[in-house]
C-alpha positions as CSV (number, residue, x, y, z in Angstrom):
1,X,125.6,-293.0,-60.7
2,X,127.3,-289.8,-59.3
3,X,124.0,-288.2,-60.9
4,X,122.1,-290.1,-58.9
5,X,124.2,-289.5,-55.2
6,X,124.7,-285.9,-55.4
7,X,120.7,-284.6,-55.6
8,X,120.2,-287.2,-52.9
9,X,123.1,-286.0,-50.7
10,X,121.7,-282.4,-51.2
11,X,118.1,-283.0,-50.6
12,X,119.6,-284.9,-47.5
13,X,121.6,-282.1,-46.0
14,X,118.5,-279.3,-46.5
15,X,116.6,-281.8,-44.8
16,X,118.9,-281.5,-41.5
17,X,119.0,-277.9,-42.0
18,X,115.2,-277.5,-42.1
19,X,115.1,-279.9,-38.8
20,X,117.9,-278.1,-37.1
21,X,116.5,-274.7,-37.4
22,X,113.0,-276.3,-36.0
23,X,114.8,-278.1,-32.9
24,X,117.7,-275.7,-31.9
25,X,116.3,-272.6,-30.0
26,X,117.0,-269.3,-31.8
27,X,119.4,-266.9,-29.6
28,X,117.5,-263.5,-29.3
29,X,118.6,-260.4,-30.8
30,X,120.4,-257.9,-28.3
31,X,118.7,-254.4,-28.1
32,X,121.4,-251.6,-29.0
33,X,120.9,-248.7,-26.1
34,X,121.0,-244.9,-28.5
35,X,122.0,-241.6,-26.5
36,X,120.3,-238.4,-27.6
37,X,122.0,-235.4,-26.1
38,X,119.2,-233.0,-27.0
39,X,116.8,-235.2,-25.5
40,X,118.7,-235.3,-22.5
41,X,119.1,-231.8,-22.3
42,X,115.3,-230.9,-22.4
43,X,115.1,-233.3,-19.5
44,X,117.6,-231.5,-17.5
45,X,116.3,-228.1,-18.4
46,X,112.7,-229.4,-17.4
47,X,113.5,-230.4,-14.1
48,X,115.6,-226.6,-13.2
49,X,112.7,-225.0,-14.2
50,X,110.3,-227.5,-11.7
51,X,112.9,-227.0,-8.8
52,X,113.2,-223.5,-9.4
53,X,109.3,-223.3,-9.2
54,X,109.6,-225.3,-5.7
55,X,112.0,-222.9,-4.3
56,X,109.6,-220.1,-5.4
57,X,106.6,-221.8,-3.5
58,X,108.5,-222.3,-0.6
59,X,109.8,-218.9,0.0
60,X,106.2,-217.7,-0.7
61,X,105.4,-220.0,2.3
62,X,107.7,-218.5,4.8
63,X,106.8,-214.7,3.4
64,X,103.5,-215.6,4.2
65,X,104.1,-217.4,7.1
66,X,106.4,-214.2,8.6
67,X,103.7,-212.3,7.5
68,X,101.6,-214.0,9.8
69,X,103.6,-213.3,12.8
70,X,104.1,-209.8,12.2
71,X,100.4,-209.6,12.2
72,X,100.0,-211.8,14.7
73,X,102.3,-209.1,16.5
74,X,100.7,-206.0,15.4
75,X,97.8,-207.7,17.4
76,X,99.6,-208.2,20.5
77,X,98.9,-205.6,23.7
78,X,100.8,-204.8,26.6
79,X,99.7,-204.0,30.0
80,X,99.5,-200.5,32.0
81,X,99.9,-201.0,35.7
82,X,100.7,-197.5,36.1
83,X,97.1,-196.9,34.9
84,X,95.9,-197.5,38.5
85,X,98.3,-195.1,40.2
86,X,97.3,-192.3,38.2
87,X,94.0,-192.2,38.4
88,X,94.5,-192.4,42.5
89,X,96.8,-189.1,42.1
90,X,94.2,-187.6,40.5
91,X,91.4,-188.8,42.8
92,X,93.8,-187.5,45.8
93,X,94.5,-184.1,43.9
94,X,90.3,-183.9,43.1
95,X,90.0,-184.9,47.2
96,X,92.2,-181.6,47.9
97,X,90.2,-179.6,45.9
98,X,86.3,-180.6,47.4
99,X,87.9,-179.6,50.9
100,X,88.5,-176.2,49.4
101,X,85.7,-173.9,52.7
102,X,84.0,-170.9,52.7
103,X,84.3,-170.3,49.2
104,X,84.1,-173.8,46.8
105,X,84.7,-174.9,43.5
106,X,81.0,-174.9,42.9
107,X,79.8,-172.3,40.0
108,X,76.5,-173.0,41.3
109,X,77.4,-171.9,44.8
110,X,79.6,-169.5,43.8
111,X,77.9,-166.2,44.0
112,X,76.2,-166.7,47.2
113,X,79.2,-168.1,49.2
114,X,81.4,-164.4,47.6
115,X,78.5,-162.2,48.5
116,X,78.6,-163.9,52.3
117,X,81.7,-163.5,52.9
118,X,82.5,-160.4,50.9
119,X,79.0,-158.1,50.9
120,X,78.7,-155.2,48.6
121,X,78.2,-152.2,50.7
122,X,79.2,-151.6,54.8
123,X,77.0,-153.1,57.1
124,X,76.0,-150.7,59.6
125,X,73.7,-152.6,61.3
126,X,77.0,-154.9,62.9
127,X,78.1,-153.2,66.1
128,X,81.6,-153.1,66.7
129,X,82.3,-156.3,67.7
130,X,80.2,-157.9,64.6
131,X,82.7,-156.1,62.7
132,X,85.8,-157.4,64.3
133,X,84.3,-160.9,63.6
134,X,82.8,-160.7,60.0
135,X,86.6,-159.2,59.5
136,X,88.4,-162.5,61.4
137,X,86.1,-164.7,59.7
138,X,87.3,-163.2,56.2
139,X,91.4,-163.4,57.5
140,X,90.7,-167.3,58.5
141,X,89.4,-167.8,54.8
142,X,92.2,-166.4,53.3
143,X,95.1,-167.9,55.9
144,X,92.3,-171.4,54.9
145,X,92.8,-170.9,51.0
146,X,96.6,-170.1,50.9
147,X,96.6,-173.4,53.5
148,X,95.0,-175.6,50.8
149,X,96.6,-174.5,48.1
150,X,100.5,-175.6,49.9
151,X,98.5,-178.8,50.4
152,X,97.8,-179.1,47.0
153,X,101.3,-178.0,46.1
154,X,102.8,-180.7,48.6
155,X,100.8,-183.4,46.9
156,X,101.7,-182.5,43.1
157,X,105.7,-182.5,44.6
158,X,105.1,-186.1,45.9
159,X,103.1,-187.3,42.9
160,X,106.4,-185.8,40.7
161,X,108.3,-189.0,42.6
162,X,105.6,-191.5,41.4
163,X,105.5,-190.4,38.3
164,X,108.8,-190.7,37.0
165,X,108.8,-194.4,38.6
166,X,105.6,-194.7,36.2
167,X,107.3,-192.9,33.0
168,X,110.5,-195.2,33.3
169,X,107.9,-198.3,33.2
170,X,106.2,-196.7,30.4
171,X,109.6,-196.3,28.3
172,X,110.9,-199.5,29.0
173,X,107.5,-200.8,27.7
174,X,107.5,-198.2,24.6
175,X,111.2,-199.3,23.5
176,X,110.3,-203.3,23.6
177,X,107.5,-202.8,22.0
178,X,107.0,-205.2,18.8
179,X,104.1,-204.6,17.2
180,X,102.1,-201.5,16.1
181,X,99.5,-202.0,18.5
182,X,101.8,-201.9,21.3
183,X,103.7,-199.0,19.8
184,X,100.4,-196.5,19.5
185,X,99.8,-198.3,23.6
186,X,102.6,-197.1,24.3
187,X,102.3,-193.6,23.2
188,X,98.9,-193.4,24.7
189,X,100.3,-194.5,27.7
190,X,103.1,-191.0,27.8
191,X,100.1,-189.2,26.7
192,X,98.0,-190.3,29.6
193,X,100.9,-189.5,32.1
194,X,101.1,-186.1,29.8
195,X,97.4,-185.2,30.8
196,X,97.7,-186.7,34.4
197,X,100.3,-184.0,34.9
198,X,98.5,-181.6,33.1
199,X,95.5,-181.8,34.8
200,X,97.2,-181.6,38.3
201,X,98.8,-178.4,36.8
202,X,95.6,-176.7,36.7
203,X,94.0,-177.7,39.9
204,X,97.1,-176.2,41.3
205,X,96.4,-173.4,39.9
206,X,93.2,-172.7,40.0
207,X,94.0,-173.0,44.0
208,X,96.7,-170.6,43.6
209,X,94.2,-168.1,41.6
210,X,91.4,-168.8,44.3
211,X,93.8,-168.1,47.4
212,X,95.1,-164.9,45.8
213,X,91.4,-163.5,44.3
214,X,89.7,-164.3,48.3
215,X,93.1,-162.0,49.7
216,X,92.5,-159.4,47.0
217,X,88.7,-159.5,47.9
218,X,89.5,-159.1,51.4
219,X,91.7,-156.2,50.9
220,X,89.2,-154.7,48.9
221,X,86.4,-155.5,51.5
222,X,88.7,-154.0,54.4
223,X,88.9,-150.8,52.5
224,X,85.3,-150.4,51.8
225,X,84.5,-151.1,55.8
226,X,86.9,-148.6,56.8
227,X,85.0,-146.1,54.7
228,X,81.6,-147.4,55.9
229,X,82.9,-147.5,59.5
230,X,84.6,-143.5,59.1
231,X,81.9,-142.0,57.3
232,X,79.1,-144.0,60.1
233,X,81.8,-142.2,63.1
234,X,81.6,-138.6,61.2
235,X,77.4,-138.7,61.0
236,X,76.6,-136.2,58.9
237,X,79.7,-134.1,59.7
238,X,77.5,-131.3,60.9
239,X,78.9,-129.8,64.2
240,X,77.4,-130.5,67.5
241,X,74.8,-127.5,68.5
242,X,73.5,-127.7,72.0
């Protein structure tokens, strides 16, 4: 009999064992989380090297973008007011000069006007009085020549005033200048005041020269009359026979 109960009771119980492990849900497995340090390291060296790379791109950016406004700079140009004023200094000065009588500033003319005023032998076919006037005529042309050429010197003396008004402009422009454009407009800007002065400098003299050649020329041309006029009062310098 106990032969008989135990293989039953055993067959029984794997029975329920079979049923519970088909009815009872089965509890999942939980997932076991692994750290790998040179894994994470890679990772970390990874992303240095891609911010590292950013921070390159962006200070390429603002290189390139400075670069864009010194150019931008280099490009910029600055005004010359004072360009105006000296061309009318000049213009006054070249005025001065066209009002020069008698004897111009005309190579063309030249020659003619000299040989007018200042003839190459005595004239004896002028009487006495044509003499005293060809002579008065050549004192108002020098007295006319040294006359223009204090005008001239007057107007230079006031232009000096002007011009250093202008050149303080042009250095106050020239030391704020930004850019190499408005550096080499700066320069050209002294240089054009340079050459303004310049050129006034030799009008002035060429009216000095011109006053001081027509009073040498006169001298000269007073001496050769008095010879003409001595030698035309001796004759022949044979003595009077009745």
């Amino acid at each position: 009999m106990k032969r008989t109960i135990l293989p039953a009771m055993f067959a029984l119980a794997t029975s329920v064992s079979l049923i519970a492990a088909v009815i009872l849900p089965v509890a999942p497995a939980q997932a076991i989380i692994v750290f790998d340090p040179s894994n994470y390291s890679q990772n970390i060296l990874t992303a240095a090297r891609t911010l590292a790379q950013i921070n390159n791109q962006i200070r390429m950016l603002q290189n390139q973008a400075q670069s864009l406004i010194n150019e931008a700079k280099n490009l910029t140009t600055i005004s010359f007011p004072e360009l105006q004023a000296l061309r009318q200094t000049i213009s006054q000065i070249d005025a001065l000069m066209a009002q020069a009588k008698g004897i111009q500033f005309q190579v063309a003319t030249l020659d003619q006007q000299f040989r007018a005023q200042f003839p190459a032998v005595f004239n004896q076919a002028l009487n006495l009085n044509g003499q005293v006037t060809a002579a008065k005529g050549r004192f108002d042309l020098s007295m006319e020549a040294y006359k223009q050429t204090m005008t001239v010197q007057a107007q230079v003396v006031e232009n000096i005033t002007a011009d250093a008004v202008n050149l303080n402009g042009i250095v106050t422009r020239s030391q704020g200048a930004q850019g190499a454009l408005q550096v080499a407009q700066a320069s050209n800007q002294l240089l054009a005041l340079v050459a303004k002065q310049q050129f006034q400098i030799q009008q002035l003299m060429a009216a000095q020269y011109r006053a001081d050649a027509i009073e040498r020329a006169n001298r000269i041309q007073q001496h050769s009359d008095a010879q003409g006029a001595t030698a035309k009062f001796l004759g022949s310098g044979n003595a009077y026979t009745p």
